[in-house]
Every structure is written in structure tokens, then in C-alpha cells.
Backbone bond lengths (Angstrom), bond angles and torsions (degrees), N, CA, C in turn:
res aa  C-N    CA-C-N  psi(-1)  N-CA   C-N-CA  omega(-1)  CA-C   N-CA-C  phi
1 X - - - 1.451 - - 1.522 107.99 -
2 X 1.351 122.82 146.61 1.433 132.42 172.69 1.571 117.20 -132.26
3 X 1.315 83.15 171.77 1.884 92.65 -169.29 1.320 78.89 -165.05
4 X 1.608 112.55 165.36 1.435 133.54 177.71 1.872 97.77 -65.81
5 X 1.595 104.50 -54.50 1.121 89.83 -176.74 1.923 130.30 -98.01
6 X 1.216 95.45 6.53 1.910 105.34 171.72 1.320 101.62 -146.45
7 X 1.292 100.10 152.67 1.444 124.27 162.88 1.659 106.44 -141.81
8 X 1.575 79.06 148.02 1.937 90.10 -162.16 1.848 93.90 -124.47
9 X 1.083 108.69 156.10 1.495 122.89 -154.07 1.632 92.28 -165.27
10 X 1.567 93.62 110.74 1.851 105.77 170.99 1.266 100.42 -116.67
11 X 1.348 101.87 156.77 1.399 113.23 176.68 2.036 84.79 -136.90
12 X 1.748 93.57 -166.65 1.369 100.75 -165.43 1.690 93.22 -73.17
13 X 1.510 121.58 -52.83 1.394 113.13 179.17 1.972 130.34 -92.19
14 X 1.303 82.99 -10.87 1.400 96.11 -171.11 1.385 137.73 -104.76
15 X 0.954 158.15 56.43 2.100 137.48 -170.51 1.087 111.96 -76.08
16 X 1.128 89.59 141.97 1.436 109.44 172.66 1.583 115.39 -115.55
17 X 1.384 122.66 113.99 1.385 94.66 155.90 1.691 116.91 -129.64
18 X 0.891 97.60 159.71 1.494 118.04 -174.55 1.533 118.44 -103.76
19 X 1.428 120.43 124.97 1.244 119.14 -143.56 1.746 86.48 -132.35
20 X 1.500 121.01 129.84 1.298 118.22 -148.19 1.809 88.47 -136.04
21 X 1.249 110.97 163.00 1.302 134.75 169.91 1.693 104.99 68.70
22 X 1.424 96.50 -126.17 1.356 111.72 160.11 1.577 140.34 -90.22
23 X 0.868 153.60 135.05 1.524 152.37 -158.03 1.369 106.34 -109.05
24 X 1.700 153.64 57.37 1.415 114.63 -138.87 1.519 80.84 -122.29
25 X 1.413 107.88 -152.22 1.778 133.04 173.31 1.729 110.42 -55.34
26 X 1.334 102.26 -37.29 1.861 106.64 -170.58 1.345 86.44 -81.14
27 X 1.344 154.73 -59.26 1.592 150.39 -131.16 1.608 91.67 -88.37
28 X 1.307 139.26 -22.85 1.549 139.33 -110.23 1.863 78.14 -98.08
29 X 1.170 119.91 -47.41 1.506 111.09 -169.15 1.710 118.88 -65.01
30 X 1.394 91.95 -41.29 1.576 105.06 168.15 1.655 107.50 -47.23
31 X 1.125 113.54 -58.25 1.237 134.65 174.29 1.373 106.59 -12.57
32 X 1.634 101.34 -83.67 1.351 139.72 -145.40 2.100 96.56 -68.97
33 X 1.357 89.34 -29.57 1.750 106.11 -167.35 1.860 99.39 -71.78
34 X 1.492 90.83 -56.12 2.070 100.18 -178.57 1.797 105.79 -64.31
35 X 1.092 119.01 -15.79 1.357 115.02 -152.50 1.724 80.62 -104.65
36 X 1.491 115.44 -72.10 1.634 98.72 175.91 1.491 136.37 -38.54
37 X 1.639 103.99 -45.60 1.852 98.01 166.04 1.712 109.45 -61.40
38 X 0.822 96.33 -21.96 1.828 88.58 177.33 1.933 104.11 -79.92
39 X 0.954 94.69 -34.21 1.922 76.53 176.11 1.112 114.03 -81.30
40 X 1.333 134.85 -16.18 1.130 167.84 145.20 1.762 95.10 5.42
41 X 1.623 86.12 -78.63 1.094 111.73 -146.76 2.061 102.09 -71.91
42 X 1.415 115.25 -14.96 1.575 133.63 163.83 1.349 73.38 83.83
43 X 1.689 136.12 99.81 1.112 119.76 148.38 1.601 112.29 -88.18
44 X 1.332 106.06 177.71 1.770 108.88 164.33 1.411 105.15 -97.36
45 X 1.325 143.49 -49.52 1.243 120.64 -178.60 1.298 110.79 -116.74
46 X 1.338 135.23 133.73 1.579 129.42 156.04 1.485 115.56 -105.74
47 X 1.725 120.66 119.72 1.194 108.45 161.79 1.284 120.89 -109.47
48 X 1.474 107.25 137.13 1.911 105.64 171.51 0.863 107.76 -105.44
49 X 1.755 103.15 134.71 1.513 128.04 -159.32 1.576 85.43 -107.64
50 X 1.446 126.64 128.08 1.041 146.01 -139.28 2.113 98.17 -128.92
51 X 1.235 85.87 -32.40 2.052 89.79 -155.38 1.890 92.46 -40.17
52 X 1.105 112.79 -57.67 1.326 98.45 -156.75 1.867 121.93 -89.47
53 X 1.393 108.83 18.62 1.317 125.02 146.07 1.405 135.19 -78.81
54 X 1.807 103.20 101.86 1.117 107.22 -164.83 1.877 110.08 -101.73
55 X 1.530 119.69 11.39 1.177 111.05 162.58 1.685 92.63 -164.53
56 X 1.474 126.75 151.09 1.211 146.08 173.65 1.539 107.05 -119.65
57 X 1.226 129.53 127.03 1.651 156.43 146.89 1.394 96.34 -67.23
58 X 1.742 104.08 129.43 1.040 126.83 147.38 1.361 136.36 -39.62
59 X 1.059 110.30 -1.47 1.780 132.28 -169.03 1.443 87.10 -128.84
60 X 0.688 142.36 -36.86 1.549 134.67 178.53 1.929 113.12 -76.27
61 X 1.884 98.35 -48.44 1.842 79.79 173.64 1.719 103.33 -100.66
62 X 1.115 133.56 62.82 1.413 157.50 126.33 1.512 105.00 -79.62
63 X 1.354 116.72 -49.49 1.475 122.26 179.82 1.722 109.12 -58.06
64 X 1.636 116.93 -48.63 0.991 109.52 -162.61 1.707 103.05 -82.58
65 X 1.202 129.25 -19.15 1.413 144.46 173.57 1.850 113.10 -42.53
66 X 1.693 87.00 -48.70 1.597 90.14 -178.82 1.509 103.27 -94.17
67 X 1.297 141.02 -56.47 1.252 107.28 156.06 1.066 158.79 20.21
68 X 1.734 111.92 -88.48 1.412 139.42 159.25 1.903 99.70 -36.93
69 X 1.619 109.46 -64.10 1.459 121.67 177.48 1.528 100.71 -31.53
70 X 1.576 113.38 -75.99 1.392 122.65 -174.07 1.343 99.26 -45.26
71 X 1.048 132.13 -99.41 1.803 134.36 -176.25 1.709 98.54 0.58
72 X 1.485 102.88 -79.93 1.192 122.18 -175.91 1.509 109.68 -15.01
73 X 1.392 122.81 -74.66 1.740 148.57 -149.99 1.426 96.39 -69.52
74 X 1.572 126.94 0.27 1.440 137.88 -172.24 1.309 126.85 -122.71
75 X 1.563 102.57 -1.18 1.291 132.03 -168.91 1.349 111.63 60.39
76 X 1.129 136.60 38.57 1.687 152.55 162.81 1.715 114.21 -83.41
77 X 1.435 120.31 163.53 1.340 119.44 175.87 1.515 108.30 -138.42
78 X 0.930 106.79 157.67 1.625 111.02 -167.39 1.646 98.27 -128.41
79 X 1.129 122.70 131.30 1.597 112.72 -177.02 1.977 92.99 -154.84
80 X 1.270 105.35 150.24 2.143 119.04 -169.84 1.497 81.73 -104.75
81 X 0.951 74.50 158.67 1.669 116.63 179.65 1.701 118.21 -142.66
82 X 1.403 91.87 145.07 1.713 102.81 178.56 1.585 123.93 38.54
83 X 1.070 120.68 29.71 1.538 140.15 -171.50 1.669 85.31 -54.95
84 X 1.541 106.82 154.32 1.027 134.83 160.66 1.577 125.14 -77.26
85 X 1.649 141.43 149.47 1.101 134.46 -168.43 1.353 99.93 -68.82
86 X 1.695 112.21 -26.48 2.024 100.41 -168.23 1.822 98.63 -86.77
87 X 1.043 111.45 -29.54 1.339 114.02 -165.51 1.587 106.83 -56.13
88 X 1.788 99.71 -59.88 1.664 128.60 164.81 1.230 105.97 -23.91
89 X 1.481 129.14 -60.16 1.220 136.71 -138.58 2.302 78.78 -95.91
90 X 0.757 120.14 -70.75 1.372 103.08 170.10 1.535 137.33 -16.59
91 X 1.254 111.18 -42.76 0.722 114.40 -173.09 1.853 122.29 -111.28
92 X 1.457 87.47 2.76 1.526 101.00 177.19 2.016 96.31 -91.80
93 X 0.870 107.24 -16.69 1.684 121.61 -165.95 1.775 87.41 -77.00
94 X 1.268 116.70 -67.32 1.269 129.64 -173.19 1.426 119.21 -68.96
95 X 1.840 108.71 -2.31 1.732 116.28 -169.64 1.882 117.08 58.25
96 X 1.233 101.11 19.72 1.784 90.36 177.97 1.950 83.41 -68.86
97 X 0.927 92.48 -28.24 1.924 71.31 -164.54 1.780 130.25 -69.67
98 X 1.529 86.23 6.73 1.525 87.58 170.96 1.696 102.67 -120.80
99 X 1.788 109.12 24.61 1.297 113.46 -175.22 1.721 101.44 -104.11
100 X 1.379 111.36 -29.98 1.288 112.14 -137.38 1.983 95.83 -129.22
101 X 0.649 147.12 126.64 1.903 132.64 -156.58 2.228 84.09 -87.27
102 X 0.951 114.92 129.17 1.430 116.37 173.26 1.691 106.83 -102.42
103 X 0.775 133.16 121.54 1.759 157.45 141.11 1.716 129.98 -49.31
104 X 0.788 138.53 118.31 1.812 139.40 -168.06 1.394 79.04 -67.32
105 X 1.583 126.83 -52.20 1.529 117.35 -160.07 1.303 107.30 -129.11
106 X 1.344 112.09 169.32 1.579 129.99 163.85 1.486 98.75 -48.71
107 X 0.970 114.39 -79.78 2.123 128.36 -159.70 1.006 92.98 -45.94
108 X 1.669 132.17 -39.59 1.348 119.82 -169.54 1.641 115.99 -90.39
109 X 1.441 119.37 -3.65 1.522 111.17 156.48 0.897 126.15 -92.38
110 X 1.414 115.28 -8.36 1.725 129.46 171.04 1.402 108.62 -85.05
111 X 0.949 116.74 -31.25 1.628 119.06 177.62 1.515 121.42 -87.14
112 X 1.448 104.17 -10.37 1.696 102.66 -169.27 1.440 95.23 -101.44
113 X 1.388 111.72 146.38 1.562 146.50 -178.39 1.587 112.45 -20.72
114 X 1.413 162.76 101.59 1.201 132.98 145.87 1.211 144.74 8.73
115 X 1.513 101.36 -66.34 1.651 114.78 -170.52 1.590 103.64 -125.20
């Protein structure tokens, strides 16, 4: 599935989606809509591919907060990838980063351990 600003990519154990441009208040419902059919579905791993997000709204990582929750309640994990230094720094301000395990890369949140 695509959107200007995500694209989502399933495999048998994995999605990925990748969340691109800006993230702000106008995108936030779209958001909330792609991100629920994806918990939807009870995956086991979700990674967000981060590289090409160059700003996140506060209304947007509220979005990813409940999410993660949803995933969570299914026994699923949600873990970012390749975040940007401004994005990073966002979200270290707001503590998602001691919410969410962050990764330099995709391969490496797909590849690192569960538990």
C-alpha cells in the first residue's frame, strides 16, 4: 500500500512501513487509519523505516504511542529504524526513545532478538 507519505510492505512475519516527508496535524488521521489496519492484522514484528522523515507532529507520535500499545496487546513489537538526527532529537525531547528500541537500520530491527 502507498501514500505520498507511507508505504507499507508485509511480508509473512514482518511490516514495514516507511513514513516519508512530513508527519504533521493534516496527515495524523490518515495516519491513525494505515496504522490501525496494520494492528489489525496482530502482526509479530513492525518496523518503522524512519530515513525519509524529515519532521514528526506531536499529534502524529501520539499516533505512534497507541499503536506500539495496539501491536503490543497482541504480543507484537514495534521498533524505528534509520531515524534522522532532527527527527531523533524530537523524539528524544519527548522520551519516545526510551519508548520505542531505535535501530541505525531496517535489517538491523528485523534481525535483532524479540525478547
Amino acid at each position: 500500500m502507498s501514500h505520498p507519505n507511507f508505504e507499507i510492505t508485509e511480508s509473512c512475519s514482518t511490516t514495514i512501513v516507511a513514513l516519508k516527508g512530513t508527519i504533521g496535524i493534516v496527515e495524523v488521521d490518515l495516519l491513525d487509519a494505515q496504522l490501525g489496519s496494520i494492528a489489525d492484522k496482530k502482526p509479530a514484528l513492525v518496523v518503522l523505516d524512519l530515513a525519509g522523515l524529515s519532521m514528526i507532529g506531536s499529534s502524529a507520535m501520539g499516533s505512534l504511542i497507541g499503536f506500539r500499545r495496539d501491536v503490543a496487546k497482541s504480543g507484537g513489537v514495534v521498533r524505528m529504524a534509520a531515524v534522522s538526527p532532527i527527527v531523533r532529537e524530537s523524539f528524544k525531547r519527548s522520551l519516545l526513545d526510551k519508548l520505542f528500541k531505535i535501530f541505525d537500520t531496517v535489517q538491523a530491527a528485523i534481525d535483532a532478538p524479540t525478547k
